[in-house]
C-alpha positions as CSV (number, residue, x, y, z in Angstrom):
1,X,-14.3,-4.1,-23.0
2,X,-10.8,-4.4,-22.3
3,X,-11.2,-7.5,-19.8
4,X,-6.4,-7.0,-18.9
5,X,-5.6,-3.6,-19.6
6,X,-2.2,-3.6,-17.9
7,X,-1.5,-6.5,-20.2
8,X,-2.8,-4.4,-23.4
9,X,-0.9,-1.1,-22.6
10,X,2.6,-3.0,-22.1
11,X,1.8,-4.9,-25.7
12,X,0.7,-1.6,-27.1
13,X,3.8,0.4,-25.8
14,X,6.4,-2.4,-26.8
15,X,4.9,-2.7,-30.6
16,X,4.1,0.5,-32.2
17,X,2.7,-1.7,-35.1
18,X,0.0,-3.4,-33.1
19,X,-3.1,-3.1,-35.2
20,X,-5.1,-1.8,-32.2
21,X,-3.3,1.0,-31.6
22,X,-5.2,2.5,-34.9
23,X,-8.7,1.4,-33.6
24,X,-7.9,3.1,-30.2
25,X,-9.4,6.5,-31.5
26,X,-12.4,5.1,-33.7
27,X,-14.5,3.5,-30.0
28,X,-16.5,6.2,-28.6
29,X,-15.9,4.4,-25.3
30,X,-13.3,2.0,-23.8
31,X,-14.4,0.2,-21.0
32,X,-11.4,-1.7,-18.6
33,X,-11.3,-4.3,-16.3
34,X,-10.1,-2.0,-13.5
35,X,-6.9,-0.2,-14.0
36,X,-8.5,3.2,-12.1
37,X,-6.6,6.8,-13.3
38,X,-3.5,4.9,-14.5
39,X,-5.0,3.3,-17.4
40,X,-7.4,5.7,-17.6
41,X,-4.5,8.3,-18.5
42,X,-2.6,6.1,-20.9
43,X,-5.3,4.9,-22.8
44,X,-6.2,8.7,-23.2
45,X,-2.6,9.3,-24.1
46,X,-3.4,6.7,-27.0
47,X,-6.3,9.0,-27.9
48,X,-9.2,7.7,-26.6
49,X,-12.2,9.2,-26.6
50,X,-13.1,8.1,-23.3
51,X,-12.3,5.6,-21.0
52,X,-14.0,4.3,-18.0
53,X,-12.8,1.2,-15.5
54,X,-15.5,-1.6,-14.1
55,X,-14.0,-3.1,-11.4
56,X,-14.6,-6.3,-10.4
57,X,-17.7,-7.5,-8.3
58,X,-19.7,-10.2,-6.6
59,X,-23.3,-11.9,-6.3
60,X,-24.6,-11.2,-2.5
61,X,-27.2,-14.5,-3.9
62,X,-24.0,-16.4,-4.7
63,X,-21.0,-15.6,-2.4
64,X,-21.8,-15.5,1.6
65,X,-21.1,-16.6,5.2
66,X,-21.4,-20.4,5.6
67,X,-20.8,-22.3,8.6
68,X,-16.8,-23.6,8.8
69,X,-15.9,-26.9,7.1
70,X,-13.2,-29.0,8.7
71,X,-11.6,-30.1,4.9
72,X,-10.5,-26.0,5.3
73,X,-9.3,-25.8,8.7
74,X,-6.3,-24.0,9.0
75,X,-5.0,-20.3,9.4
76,X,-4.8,-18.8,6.4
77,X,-6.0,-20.0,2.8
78,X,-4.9,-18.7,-1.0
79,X,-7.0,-19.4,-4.0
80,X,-5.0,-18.4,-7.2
81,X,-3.5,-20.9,-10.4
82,X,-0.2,-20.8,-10.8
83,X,1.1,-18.5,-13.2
84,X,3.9,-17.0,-14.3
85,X,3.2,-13.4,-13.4
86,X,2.0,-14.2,-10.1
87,X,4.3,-17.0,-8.6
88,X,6.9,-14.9,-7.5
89,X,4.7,-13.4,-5.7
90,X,3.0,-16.1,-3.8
91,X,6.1,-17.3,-2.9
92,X,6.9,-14.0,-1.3
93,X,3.7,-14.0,0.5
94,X,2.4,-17.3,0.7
95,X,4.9,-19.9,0.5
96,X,7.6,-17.7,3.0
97,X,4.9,-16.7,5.5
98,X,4.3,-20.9,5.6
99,X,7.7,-20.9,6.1
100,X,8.1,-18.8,8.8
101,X,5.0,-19.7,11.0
102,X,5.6,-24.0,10.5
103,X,3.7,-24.5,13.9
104,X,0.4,-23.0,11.5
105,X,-1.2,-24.8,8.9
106,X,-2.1,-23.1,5.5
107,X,-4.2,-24.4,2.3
108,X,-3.4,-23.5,-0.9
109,X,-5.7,-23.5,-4.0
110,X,-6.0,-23.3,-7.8
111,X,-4.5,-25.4,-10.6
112,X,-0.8,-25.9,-11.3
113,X,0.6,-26.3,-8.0
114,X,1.0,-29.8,-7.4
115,X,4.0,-29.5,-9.8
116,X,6.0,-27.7,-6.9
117,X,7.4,-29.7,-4.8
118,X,9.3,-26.9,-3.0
119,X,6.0,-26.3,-0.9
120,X,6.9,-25.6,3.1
121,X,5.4,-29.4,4.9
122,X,2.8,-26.9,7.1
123,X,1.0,-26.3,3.3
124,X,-2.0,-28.1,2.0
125,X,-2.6,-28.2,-1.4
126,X,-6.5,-28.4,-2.0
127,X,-6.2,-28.2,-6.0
128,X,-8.6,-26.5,-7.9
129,X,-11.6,-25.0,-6.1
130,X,-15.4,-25.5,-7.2
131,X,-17.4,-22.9,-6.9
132,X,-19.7,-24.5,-5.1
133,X,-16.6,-24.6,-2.2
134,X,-15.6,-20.9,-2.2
135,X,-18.0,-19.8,0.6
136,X,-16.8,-22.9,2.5
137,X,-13.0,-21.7,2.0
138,X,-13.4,-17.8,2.7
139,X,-15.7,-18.8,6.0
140,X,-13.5,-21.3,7.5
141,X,-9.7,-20.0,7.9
142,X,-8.4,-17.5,9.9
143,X,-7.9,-15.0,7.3
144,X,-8.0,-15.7,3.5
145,X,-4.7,-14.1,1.2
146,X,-5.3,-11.9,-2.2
147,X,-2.2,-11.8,-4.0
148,X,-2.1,-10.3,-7.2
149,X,-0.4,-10.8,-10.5
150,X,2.8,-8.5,-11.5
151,X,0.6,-6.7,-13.8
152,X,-2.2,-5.4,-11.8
153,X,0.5,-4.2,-9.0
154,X,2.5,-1.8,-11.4
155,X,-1.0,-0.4,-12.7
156,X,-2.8,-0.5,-9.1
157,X,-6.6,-0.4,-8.8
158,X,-7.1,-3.6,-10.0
159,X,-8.6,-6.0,-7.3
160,X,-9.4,-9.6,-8.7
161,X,-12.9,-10.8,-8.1
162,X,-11.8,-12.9,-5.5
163,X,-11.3,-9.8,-3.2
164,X,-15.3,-9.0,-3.5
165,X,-15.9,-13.1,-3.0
166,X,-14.0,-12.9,-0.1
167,X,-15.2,-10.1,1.6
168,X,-19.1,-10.9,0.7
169,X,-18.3,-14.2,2.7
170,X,-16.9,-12.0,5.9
171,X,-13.8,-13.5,5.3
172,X,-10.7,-11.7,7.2
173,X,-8.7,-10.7,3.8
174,X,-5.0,-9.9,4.2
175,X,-3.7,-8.5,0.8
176,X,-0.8,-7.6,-0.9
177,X,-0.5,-3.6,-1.3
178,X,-1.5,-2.3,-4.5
179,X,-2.1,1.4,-5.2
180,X,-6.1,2.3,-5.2
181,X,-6.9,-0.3,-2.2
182,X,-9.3,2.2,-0.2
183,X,-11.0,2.8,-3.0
184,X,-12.7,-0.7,-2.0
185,X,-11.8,-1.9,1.5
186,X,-10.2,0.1,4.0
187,X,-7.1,-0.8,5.3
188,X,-7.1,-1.9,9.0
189,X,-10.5,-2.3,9.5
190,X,-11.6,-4.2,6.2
191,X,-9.1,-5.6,5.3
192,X,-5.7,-6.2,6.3
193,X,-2.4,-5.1,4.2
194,X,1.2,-6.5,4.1
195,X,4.5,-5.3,2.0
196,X,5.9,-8.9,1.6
197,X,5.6,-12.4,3.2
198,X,7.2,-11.1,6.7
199,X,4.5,-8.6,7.7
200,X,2.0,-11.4,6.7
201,X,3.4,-13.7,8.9
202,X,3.7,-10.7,11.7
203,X,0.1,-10.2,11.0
204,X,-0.6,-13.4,11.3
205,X,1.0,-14.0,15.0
206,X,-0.8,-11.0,16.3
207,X,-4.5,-11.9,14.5
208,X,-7.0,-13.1,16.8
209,X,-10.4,-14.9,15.9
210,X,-12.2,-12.4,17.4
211,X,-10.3,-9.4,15.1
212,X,-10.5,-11.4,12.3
213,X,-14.5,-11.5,12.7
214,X,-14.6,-7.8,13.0
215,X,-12.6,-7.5,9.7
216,X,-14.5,-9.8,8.5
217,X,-18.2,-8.5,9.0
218,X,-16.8,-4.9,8.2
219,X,-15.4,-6.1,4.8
220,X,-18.9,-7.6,3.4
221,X,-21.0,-4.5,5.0
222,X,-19.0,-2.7,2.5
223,X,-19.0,-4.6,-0.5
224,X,-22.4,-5.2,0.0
225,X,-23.4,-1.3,0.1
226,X,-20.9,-0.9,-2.9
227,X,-19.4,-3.7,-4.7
228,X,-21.9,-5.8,-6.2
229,X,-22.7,-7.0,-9.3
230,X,-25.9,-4.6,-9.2
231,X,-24.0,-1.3,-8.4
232,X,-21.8,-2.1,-11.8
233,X,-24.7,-2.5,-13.9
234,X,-26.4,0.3,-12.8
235,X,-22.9,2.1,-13.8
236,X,-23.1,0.3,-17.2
237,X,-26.4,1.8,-17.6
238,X,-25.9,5.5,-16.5
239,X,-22.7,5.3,-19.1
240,X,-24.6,3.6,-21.9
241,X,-27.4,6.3,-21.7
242,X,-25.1,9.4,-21.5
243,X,-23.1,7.8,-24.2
244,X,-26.3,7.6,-26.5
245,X,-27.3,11.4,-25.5
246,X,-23.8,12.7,-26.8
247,X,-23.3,10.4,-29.5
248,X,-27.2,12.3,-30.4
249,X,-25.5,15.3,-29.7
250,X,-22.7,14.7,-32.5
251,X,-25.0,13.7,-35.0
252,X,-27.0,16.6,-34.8
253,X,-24.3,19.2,-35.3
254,X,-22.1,17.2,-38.2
């Protein structure tokens, strides 16, 4: 299981001496975290003999609506460390939409952050989030943000688990776009999509509580009927058992 493709491809394509490369042909299945036909295509390019994403997915038993807690109050909230691939981008989207809404209050998340002190004064840093909080923090702002690494942008189709969290807690997700996006929520009505810290704050001025409850309610309706942990085993399984049919198959006619 290749838990960062994008990662693995751009190693693979800069060192034509990674060791891997040579293994590439001898698994009779590759498995990806995400990636969807663009990974999917290079890794066959590599010679795979098959390849097959698993997107990301969440526990209905674990991630749900809660009632709002005040420590979240506020009118949008990003959970994400700070990394290097990704901070870029939550400046675009996060800390400029901050900056240009400073009568709106925003939370921000994760580990790593209370090192920048270039933060806009409307932001709250929380620090890092216990699980046992996440429900608390997708049910109580306005509209939660998904922002994803540089990575998983260029490769598309590659929705963090955070997304499914999100969305099972009816939380109003406003996202960065990222190629493959319907494939999980649709645009609009389960989630909402901006192009850079501007049209997040534009979305932002316009979103009402009521609109962001729709979106909200939609958005867990359909991870519920197919993004669960469940629905990604039962894909394991099908996979797994046609995999053990043909690998029969091979034996039998060497």
């Amino acid at each position: 299981m290749d838990v960062d493709a994008p990662t693995t491809l751009e190693r693979l394509k800069e060192n034509p001496q990674d060791p891997f490369l040579k293994l590439v042909p001898e698994y009779d299945m590759i498995l990806t975290y995400g990636g969807g036909e663009p990974v999917v295509e290079a890794y066959s390019a590599l010679n795979a003999r098959k390849c097959v994403p698993i997107y990301n997915a969440f526990d209905p038993q674990t991630h749900f609506p809660v009632p709002p807690d005040r420590r979240f109050d506020g009118t949008l909230g990003f959970v994400g460390n700070r990394l290097p691939d990704r901070e870029a981008r939550v400046r675009e989207f996060f800390h400029k939409t901050a900056e240009l809404l400073p009568e709106k209050s925003f939370l921000l998340a994760g580990s790593g952050w209370n090192e920048n002190s270039f933060l806009p004064k409307n932001v709250r840093q929380i620090g890092h989030l216990y699980t046992k909080d996440h429900n608390a923090f997708n049910s109580t702002p306005l509209a939660v943000l998904n922002v994803l690494r540089e990575g998983m942008v260029r490769t598309g189709f590659s929705p963090a688990t955070r997304v499914f969290e999100a969305a099972g807690a009816a939380a109003c997700l406003i996202t960065d776009r990222w190629k493959g996006i319907e494939l999980f929520l649709e645009p609009e009505t389960e989630c909402l999509v901006a192009e850079n810290g501007e049209e997040v704050a534009a979305i932002l001025e316009k979103l009402s509580p009521e609109q962001a409850r729709t979106i909200g309610q939609a958005a867990r309706e359909r991870v519920l009927a197919e993004h669960t942990y469940e629905h990604r085993g039962a894909q394991i399984e099908t996979l797994l058992s046609n995999l053990k049919f043909s690998t029969k198959e091979r034996t039998a006619l060497s």
